[in-house]
N, CA, C and O atoms as a printed pandas DataFrame, in Angstrom:
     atom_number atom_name residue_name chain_id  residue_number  x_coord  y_coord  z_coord
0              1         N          UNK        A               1  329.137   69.977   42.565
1              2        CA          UNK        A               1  330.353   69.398   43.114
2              3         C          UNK        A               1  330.040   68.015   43.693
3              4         O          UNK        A               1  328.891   67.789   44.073
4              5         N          UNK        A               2  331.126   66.940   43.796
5              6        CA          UNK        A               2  330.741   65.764   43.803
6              7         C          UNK        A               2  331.860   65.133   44.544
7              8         O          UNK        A               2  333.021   65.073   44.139
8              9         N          UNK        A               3  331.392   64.651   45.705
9             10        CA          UNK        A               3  332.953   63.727   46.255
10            11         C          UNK        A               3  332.630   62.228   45.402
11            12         O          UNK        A               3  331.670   61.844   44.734
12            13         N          UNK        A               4  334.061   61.555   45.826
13            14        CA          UNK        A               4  334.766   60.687   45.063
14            15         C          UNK        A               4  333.517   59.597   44.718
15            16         O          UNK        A               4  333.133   59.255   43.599
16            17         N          UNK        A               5  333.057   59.204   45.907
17            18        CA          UNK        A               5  331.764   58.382   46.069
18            19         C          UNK        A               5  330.621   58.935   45.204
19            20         O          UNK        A               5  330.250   58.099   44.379
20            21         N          UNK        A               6  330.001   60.022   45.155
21            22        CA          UNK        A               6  328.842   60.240   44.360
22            23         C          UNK        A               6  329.132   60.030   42.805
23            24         O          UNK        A               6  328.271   59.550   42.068
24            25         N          UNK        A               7  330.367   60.408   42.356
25            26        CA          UNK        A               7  330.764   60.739   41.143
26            27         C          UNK        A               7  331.059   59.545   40.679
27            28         O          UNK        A               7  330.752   59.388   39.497
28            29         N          UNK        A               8  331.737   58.311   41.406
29            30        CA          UNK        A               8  331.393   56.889   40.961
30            31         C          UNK        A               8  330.171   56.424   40.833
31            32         O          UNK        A               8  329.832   56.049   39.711
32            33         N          UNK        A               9  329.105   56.327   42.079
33            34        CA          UNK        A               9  327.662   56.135   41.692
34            35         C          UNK        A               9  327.178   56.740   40.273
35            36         O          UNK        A               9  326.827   56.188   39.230
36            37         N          UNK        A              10  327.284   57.897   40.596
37            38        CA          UNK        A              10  326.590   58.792   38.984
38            39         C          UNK        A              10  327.454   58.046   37.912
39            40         O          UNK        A              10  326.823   58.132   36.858
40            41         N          UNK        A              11  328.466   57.443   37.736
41            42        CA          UNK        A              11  329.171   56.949   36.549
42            43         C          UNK        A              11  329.026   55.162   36.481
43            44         O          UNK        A              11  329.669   54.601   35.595
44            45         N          UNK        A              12  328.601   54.737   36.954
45            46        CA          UNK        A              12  328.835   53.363   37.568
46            47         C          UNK        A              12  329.840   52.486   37.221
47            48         O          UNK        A              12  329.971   51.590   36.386
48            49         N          UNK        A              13  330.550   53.010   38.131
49            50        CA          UNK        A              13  332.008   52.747   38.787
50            51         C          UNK        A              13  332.833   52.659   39.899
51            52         O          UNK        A              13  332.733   53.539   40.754
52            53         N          UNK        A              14  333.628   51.758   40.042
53            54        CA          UNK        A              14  333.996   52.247   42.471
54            55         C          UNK        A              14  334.805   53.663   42.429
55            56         O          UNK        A              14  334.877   54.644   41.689
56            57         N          UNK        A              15  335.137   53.393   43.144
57            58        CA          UNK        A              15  336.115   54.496   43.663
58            59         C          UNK        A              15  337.266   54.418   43.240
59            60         O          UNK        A              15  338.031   55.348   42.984
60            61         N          UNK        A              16  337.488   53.008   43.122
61            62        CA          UNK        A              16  339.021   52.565   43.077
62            63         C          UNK        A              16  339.506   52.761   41.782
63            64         O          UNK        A              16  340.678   52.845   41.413
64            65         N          UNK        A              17  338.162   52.844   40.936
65            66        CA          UNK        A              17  338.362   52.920   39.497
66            67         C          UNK        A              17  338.975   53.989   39.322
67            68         O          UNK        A              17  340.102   54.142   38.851
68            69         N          UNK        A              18  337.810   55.221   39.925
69            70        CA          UNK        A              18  338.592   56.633   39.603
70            71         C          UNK        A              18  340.017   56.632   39.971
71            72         O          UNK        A              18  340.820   57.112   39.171
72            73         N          UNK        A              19  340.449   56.112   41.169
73            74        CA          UNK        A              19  341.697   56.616   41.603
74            75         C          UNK        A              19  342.629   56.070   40.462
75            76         O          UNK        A              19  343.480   56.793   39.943
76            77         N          UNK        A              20  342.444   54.842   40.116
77            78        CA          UNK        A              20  343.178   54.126   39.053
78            79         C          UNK        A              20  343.489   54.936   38.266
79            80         O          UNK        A              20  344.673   55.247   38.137
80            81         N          UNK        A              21  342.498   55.502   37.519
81            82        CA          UNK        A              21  342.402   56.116   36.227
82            83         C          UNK        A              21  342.869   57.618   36.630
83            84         O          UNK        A              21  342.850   58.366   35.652
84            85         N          UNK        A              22  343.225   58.150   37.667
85            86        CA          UNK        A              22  343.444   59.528   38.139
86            87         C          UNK        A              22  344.917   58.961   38.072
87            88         O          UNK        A              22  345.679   59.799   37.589
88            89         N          UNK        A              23  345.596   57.653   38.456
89            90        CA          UNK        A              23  346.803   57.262   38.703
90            91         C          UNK        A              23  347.495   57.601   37.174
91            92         O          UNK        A              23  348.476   58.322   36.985
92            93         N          UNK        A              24  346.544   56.729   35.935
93            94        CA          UNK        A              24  346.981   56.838   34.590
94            95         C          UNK        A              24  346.800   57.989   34.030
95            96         O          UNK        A              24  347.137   58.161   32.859
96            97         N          UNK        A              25  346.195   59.048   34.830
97            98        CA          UNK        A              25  345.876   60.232   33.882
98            99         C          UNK        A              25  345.510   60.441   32.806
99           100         O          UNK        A              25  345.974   60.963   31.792
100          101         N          UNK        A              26  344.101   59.720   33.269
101          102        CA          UNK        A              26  343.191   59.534   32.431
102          103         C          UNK        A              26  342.019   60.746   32.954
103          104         O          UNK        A              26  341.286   61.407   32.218
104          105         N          UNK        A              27  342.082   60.782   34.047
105          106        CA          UNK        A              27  341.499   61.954   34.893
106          107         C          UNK        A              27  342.460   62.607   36.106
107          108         O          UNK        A              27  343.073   62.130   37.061
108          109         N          UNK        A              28  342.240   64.100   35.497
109          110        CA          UNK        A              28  343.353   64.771   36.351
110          111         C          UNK        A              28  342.648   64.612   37.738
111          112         O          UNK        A              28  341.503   64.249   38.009
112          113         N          UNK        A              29  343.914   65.082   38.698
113          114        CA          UNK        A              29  343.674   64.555   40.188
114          115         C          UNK        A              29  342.725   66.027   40.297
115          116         O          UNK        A              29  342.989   67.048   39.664
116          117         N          UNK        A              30  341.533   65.862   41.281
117          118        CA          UNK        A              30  341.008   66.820   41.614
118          119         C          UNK        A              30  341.122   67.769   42.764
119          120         O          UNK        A              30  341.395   67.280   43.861
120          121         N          UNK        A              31  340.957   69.016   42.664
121          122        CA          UNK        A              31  341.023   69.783   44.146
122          123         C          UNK        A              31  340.706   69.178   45.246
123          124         O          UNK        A              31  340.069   68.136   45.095
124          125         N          UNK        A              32  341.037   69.621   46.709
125          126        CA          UNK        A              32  340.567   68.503   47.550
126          127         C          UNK        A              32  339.977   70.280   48.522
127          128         O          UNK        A              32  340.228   71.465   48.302
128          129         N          UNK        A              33  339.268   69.664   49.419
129          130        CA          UNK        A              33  338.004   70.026   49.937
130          131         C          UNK        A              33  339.234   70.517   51.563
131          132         O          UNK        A              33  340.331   70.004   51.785
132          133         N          UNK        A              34  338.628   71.469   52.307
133          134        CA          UNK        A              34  338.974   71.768   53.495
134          135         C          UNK        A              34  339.092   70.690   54.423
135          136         O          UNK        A              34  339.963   70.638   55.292
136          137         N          UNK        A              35  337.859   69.491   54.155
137          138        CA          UNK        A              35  338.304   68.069   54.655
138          139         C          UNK        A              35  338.750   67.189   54.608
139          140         O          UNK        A              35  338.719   66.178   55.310
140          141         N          UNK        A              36  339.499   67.615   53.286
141          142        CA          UNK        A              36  340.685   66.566   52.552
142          143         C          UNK        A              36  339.513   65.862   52.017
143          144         O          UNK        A              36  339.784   64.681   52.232
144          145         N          UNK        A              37  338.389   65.906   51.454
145          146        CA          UNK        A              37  337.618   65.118   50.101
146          147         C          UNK        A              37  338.193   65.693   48.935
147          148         O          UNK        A              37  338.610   66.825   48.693
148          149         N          UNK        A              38  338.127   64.792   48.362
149          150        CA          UNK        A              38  338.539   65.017   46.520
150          151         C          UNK        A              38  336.934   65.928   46.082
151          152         O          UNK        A              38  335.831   65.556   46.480
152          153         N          UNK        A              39  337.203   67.298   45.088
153          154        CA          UNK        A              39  335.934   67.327   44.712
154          155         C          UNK        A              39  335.653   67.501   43.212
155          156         O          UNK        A              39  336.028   68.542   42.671
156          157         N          UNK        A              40  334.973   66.485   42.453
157          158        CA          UNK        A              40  334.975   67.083   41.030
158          159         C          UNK        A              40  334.012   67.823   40.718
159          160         O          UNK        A              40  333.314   68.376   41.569
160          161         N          UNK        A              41  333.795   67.970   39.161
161          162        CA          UNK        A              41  332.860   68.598   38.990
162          163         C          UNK        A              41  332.391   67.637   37.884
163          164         O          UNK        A              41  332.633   66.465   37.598
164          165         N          UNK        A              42  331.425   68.867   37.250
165          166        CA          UNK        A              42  330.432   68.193   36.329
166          167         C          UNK        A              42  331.449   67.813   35.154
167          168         O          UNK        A              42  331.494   66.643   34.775
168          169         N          UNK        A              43  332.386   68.933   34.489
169          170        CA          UNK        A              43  333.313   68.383   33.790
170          171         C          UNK        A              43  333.646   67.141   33.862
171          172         O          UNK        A              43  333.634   66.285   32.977
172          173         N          UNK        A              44  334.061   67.045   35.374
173          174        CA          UNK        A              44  335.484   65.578   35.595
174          175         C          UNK        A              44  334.123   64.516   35.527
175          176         O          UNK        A              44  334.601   63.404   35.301
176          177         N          UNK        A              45  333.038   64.437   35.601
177          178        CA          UNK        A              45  331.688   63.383   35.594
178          179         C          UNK        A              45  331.548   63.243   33.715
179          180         O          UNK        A              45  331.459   62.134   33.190
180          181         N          UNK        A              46  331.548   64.142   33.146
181          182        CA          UNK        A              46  331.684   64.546   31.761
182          183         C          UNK        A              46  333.141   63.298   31.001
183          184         O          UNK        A              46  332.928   62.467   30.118
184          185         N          UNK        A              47  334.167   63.490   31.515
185          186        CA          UNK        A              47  335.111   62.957   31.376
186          187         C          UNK        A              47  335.251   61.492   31.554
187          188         O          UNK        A              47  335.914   60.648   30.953
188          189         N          UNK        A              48  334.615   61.450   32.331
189          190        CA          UNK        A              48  334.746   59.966   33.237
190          191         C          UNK        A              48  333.585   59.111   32.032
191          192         O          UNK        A              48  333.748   58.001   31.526
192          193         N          UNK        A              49  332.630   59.907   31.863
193          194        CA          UNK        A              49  331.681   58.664   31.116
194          195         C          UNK        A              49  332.422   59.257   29.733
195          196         O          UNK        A              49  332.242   58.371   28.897
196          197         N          UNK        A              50  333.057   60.180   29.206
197          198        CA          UNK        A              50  333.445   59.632   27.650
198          199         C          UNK        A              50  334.681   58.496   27.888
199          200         O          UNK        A              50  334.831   57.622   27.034
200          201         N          UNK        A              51  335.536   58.540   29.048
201          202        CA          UNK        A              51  336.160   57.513   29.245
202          203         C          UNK        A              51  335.994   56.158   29.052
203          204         O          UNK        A              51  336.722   55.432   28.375
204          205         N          UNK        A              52  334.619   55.719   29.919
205          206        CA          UNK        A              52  333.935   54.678   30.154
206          207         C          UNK        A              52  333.583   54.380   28.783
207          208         O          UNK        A              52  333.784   53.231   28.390
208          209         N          UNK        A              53  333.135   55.159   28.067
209          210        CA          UNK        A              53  332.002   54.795   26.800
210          211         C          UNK        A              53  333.587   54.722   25.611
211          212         O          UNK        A              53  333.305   54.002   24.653
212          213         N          UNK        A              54  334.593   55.105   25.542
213          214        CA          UNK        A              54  335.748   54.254   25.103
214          215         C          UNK        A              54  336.359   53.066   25.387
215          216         O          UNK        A              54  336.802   52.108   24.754
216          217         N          UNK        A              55  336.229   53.493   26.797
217          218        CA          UNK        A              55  336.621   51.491   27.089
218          219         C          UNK        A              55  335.537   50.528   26.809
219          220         O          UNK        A              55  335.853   49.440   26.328
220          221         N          UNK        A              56  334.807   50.685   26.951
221          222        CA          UNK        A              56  333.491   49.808   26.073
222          223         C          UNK        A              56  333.426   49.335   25.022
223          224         O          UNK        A              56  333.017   48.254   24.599
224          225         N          UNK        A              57  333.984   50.459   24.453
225          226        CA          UNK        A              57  333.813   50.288   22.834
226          227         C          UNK        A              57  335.564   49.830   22.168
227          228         O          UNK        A              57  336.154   50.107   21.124
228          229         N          UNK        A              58  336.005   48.831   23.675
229          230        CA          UNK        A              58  337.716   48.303   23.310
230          231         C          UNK        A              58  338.732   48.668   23.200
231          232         O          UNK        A              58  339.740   48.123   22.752
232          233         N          UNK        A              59  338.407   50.462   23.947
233          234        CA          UNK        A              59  340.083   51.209   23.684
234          235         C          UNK        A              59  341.081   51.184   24.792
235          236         O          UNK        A              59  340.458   51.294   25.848
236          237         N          UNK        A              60  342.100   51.105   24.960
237          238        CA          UNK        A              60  343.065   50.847   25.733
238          239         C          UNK        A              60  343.219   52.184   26.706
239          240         O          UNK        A              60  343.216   53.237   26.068
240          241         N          UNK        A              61  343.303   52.264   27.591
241          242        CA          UNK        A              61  343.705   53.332   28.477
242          243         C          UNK        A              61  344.692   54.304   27.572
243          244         O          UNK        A              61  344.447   55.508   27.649
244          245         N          UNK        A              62  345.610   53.955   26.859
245          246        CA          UNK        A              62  347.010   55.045   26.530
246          247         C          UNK        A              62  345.605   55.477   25.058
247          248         O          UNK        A              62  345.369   56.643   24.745
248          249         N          UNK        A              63  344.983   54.422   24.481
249          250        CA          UNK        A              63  344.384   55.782   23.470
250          251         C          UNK        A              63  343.152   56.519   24.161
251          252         O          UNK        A              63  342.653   57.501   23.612
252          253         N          UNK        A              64  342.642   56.005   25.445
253          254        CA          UNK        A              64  341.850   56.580   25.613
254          255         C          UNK        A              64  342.428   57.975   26.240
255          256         O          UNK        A              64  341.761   58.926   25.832
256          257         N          UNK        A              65  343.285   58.283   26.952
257          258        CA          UNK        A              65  344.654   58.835   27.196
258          259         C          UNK        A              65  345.001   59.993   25.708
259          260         O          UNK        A              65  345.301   61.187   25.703
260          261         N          UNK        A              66  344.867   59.354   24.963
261          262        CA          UNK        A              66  344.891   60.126   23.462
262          263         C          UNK        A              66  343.728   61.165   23.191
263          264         O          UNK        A              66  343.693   62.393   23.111
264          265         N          UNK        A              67  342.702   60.054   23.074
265          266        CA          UNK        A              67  341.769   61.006   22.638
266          267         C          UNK        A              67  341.122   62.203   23.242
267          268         O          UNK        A              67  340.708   63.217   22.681
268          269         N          UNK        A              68  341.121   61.766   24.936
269          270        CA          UNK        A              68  340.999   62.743   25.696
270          271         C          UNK        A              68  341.767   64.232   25.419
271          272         O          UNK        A              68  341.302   65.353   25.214
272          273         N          UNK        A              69  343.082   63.752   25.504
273          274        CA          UNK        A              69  343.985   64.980   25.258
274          275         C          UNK        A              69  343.554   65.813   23.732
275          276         O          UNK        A              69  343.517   67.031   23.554
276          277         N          UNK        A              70  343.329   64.993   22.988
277          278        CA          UNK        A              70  342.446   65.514   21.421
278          279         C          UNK        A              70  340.824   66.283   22.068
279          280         O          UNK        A              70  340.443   67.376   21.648
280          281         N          UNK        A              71  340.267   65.711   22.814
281          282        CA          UNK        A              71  339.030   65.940   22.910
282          283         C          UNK        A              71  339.270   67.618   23.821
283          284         O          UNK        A              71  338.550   68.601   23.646
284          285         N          UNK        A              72  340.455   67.541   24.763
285          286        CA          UNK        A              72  340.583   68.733   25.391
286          287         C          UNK        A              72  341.037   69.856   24.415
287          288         O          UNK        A              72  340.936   71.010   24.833
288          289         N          UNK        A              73  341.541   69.645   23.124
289          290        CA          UNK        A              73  341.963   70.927   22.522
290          291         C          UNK        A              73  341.629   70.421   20.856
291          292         O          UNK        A              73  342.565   70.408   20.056
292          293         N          UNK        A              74  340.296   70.033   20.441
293          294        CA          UNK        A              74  339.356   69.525   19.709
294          295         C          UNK        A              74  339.399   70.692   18.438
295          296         O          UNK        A              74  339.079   70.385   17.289
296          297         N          UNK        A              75  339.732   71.727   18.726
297          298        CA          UNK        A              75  339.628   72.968   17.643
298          299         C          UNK        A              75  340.867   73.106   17.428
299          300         O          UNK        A              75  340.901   74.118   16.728
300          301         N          UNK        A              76  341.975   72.735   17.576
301          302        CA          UNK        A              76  343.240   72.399   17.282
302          303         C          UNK        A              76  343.892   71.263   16.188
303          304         O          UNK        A              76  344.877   71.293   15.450
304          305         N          UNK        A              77  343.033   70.436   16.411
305          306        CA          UNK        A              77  343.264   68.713   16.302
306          307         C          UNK        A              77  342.247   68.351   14.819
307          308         O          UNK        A              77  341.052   68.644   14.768
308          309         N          UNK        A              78  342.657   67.980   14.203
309          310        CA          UNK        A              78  342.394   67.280   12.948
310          311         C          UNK        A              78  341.532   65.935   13.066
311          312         O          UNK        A              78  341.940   64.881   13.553
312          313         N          UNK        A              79  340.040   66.214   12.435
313          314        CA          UNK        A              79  338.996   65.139   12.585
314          315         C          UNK        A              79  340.033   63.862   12.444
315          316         O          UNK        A              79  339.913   62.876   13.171
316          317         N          UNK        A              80  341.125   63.980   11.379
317          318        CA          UNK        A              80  341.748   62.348   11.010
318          319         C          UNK        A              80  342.603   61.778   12.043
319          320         O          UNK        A              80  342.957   60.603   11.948
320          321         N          UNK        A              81  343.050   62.682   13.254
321          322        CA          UNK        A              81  343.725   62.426   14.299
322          323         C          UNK        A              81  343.114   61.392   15.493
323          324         O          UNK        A              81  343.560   60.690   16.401
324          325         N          UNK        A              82  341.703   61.781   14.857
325          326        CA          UNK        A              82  340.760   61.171   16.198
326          327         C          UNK        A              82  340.879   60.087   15.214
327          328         O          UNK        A              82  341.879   59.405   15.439
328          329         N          UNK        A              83  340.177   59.688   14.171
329          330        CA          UNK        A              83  340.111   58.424   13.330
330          331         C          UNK        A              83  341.368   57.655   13.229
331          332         O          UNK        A              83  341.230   56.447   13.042
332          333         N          UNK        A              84  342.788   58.208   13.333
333          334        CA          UNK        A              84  343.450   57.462   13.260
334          335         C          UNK        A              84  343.905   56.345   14.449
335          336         O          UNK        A              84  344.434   55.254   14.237
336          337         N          UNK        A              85  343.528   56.964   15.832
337          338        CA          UNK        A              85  343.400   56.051   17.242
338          339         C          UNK        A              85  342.072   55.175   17.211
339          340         O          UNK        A              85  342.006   54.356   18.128
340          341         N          UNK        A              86  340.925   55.202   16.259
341          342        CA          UNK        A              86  340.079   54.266   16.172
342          343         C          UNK        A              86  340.598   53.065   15.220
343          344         O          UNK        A              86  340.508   51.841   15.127
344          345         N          UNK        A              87  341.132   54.049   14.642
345          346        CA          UNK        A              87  341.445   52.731   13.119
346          347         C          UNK        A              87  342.691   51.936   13.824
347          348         O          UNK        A              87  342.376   50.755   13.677
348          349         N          UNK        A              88  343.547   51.964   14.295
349          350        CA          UNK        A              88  344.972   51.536   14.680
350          351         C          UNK        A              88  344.192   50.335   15.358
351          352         O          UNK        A              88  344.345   49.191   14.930
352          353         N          UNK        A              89  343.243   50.652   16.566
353          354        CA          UNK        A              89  342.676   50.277   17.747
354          355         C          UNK        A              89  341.825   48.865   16.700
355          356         O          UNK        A              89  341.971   47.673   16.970
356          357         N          UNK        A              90  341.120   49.299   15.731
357          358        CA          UNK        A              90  340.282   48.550   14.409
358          359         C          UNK        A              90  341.181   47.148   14.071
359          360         O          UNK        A              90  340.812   45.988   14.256
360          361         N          UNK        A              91  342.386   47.582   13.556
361          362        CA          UNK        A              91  343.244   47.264   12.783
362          363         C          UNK        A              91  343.772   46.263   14.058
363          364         O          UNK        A              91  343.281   45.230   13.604
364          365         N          UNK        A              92  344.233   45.951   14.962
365          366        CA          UNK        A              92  344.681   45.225   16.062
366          367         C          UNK        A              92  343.418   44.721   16.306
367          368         O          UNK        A              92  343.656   43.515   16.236
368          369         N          UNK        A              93  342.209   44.819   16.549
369          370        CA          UNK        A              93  341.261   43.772   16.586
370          371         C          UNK        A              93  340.854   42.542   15.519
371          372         O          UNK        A              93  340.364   41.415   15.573
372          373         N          UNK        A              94  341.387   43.508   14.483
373          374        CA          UNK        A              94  340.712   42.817   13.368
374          375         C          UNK        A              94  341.851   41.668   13.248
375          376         O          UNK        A              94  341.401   40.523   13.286
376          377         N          UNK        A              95  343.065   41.776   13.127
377          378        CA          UNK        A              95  344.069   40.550   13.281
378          379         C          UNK        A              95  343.977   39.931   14.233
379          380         O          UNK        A              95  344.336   38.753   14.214
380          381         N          UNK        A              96  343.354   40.642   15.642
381          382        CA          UNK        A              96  343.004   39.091   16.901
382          383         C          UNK        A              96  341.983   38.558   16.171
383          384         O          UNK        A              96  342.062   37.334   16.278
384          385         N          UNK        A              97  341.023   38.888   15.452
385          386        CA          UNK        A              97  339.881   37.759   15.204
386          387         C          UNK        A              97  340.359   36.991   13.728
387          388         O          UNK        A              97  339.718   36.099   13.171
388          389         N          UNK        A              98  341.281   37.412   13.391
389          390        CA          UNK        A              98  342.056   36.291   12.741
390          391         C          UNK        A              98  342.996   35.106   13.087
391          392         O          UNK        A              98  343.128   33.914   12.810
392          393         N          UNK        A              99  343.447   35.856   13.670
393          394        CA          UNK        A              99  344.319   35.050   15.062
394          395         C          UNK        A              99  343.337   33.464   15.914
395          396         O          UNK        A              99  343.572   32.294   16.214
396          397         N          UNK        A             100  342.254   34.416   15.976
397          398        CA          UNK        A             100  341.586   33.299   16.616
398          399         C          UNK        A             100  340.583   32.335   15.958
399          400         O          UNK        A             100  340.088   31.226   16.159
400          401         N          UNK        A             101  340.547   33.267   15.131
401          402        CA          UNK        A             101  339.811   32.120   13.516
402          403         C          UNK        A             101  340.922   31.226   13.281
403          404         O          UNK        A             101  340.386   30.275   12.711
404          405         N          UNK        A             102  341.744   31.058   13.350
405          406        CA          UNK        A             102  343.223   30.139   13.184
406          407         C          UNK        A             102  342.760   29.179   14.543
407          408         O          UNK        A             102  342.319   28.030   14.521
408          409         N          UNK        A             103  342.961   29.870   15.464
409          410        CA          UNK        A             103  342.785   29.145   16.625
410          411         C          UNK        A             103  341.595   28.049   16.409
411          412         O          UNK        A             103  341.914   26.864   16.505
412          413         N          UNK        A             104  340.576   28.303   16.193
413          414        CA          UNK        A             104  339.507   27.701   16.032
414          415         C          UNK        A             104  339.819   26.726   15.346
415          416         O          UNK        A             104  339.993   25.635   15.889
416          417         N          UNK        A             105  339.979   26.912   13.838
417          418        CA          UNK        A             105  340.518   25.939   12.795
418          419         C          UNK        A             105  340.953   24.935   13.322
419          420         O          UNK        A             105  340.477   23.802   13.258
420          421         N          UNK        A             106  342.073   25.355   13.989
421          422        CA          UNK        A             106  343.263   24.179   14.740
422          423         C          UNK        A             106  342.487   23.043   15.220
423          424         O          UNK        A             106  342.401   21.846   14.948
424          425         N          UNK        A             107  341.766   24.153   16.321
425          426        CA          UNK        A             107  340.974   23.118   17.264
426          427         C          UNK        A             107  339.690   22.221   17.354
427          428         O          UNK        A             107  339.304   21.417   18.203
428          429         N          UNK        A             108  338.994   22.808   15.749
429          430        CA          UNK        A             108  337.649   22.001   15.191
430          431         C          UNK        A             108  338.739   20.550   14.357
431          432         O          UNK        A             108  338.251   19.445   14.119
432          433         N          UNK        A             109  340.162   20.905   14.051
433          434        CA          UNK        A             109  340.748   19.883   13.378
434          435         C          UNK        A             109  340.465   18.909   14.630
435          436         O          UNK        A             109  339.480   18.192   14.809
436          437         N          UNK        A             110  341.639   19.086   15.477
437          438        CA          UNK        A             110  341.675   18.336   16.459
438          439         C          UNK        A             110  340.408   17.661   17.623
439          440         O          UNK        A             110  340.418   16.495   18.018
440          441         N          UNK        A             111  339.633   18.447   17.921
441          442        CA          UNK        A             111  338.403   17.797   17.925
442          443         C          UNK        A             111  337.728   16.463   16.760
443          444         O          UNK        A             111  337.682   15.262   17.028
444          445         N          UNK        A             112  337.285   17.092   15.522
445          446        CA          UNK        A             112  336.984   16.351   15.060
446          447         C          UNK        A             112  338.088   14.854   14.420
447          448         O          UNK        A             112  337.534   14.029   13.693
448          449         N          UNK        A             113  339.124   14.726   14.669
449          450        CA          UNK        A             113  340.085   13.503   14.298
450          451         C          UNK        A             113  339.813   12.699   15.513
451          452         O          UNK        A             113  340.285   11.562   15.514
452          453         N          UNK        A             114  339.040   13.139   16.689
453          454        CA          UNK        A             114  339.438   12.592   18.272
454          455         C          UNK        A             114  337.883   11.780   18.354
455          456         O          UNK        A             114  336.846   12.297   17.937
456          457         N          UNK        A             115  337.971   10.297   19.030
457          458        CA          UNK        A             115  336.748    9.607   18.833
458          459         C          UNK        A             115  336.290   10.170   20.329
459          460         O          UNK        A             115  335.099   10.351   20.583
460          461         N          UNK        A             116  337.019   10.350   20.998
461          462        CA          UNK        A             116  336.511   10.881   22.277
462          463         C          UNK        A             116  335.231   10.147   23.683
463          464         O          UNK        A             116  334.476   10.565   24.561
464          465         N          UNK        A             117  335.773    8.642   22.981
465          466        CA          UNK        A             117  335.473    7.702   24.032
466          467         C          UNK        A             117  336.363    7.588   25.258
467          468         O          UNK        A             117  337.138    8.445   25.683
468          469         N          UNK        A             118  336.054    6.086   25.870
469          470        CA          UNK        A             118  336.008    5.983   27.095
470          471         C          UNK        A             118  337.364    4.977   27.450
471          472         O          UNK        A             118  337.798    4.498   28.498
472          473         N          UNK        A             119  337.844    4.913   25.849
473          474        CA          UNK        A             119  338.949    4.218   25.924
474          475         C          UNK        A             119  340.382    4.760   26.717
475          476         O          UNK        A             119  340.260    5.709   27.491
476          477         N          UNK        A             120  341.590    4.211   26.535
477          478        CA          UNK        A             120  343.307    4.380   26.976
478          479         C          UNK        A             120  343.091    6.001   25.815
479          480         O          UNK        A             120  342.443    6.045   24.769
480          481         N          UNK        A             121  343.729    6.935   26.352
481          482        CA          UNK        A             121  344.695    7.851   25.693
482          483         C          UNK        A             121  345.692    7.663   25.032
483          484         O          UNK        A             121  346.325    8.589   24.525
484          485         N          UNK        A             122  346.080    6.131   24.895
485          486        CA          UNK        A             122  347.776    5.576   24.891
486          487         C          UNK        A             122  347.881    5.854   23.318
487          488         O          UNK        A             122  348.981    6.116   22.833
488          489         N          UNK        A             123  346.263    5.774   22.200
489          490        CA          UNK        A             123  346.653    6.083   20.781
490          491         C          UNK        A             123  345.158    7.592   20.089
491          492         O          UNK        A             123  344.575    7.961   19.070
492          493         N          UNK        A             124  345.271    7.870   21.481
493          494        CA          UNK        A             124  344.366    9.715   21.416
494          495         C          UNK        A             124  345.109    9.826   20.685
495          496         O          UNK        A             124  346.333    9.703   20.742
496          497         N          UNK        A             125  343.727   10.342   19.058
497          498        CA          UNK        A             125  344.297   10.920   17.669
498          499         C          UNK        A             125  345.061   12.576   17.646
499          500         O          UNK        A             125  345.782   13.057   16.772
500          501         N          UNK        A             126  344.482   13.329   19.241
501          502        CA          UNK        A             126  344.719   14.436   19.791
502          503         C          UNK        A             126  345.869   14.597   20.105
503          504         O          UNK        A             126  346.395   15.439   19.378
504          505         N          UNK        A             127  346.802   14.026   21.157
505          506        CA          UNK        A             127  348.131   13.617   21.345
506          507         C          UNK        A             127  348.722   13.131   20.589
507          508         O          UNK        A             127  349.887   13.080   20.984
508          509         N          UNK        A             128  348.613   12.723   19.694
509          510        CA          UNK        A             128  349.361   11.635   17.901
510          511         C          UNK        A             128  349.778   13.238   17.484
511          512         O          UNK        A             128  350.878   13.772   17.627
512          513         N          UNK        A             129  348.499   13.835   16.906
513          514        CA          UNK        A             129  347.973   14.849   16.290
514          515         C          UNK        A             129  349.300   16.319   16.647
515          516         O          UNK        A             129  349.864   17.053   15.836
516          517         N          UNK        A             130  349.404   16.270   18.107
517          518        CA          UNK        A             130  350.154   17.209   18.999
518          519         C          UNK        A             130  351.463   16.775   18.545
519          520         O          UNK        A             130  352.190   17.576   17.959
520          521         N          UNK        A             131  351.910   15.316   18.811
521          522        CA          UNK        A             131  353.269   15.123   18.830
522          523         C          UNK        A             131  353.738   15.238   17.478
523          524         O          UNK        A             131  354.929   15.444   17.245
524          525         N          UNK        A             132  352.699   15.095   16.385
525          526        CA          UNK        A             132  353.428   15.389   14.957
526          527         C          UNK        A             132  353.656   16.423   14.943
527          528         O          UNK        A             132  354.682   16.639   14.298
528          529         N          UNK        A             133  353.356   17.001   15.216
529          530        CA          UNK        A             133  353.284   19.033   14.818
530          531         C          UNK        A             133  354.797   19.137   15.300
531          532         O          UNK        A             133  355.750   19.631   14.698
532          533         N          UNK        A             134  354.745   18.430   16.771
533          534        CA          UNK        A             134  356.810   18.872   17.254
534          535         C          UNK        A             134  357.831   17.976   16.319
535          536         O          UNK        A             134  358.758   17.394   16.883
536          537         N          UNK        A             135  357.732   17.910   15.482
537          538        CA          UNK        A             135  358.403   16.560   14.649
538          539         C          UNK        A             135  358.942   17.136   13.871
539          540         O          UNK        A             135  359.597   16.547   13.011
């Protein structure tokens, strides 16, 4: 058994985290103690680092929220159920790093057109560059 404090140390995480994540129900709220301490167990320590080791690996609270609920009734649940909250999760990363490969593009353009001396801004190829685009 573990109050709120040990069970963050053992996870390395504050406190505030758990409560957060007890808020999103991501971890159910735990029994509380004759002294009003929260007490988990090895389970809810169990929980907390497959949590952690999803958000790591870029998943959003609502799928981590998912998989948990999959992971609690795992002999129920269809291996492709779990793959399909990785792939979705895949699939939205993979268009931000397109997104930002665009971004880049843009901005190696605009960099490289810009002499980026010590001169007036008054004919910056950067601002030229900007105001055509609104045109």
């Amino acid at each position: 058994m573990y109050r709120i404090g040990e069970i963050a140390q053992l996870s390395g995480v504050s406190t505030e985290t758990i409560r957060f994540y007890e808020k999103e129900g991501l971890l159910k709220a735990p029994p509380r103690a004759a002294n009003g301490y929260r007490v988990y167990t090895d389970h809810d320590l169990r929980r907390l680092k497959f949590i952690l080791r999803g958000k790591n690996a870029g998943l959003a609270n609502a799928d981590m929220q998912e998989l948990a609920t999959i992971r609690d009734a795992r002999e129920q649940v269809a291996c492709r159920d779990v793959k399909k909250v990785v792939d979705n999760k895949l699939a939205i990363v993979r268009a931000q790093i397109e997104e930002l490969r665009a971004f880049e593009s843009s901005l190696l353009h605009l960099s490289e057109v810009c002499c980026g001396g010590d001169e007036s801004a008054a004919h910056c190829s950067i601002l030229e560059a900007l105001d055509d685009l609104m045109k």
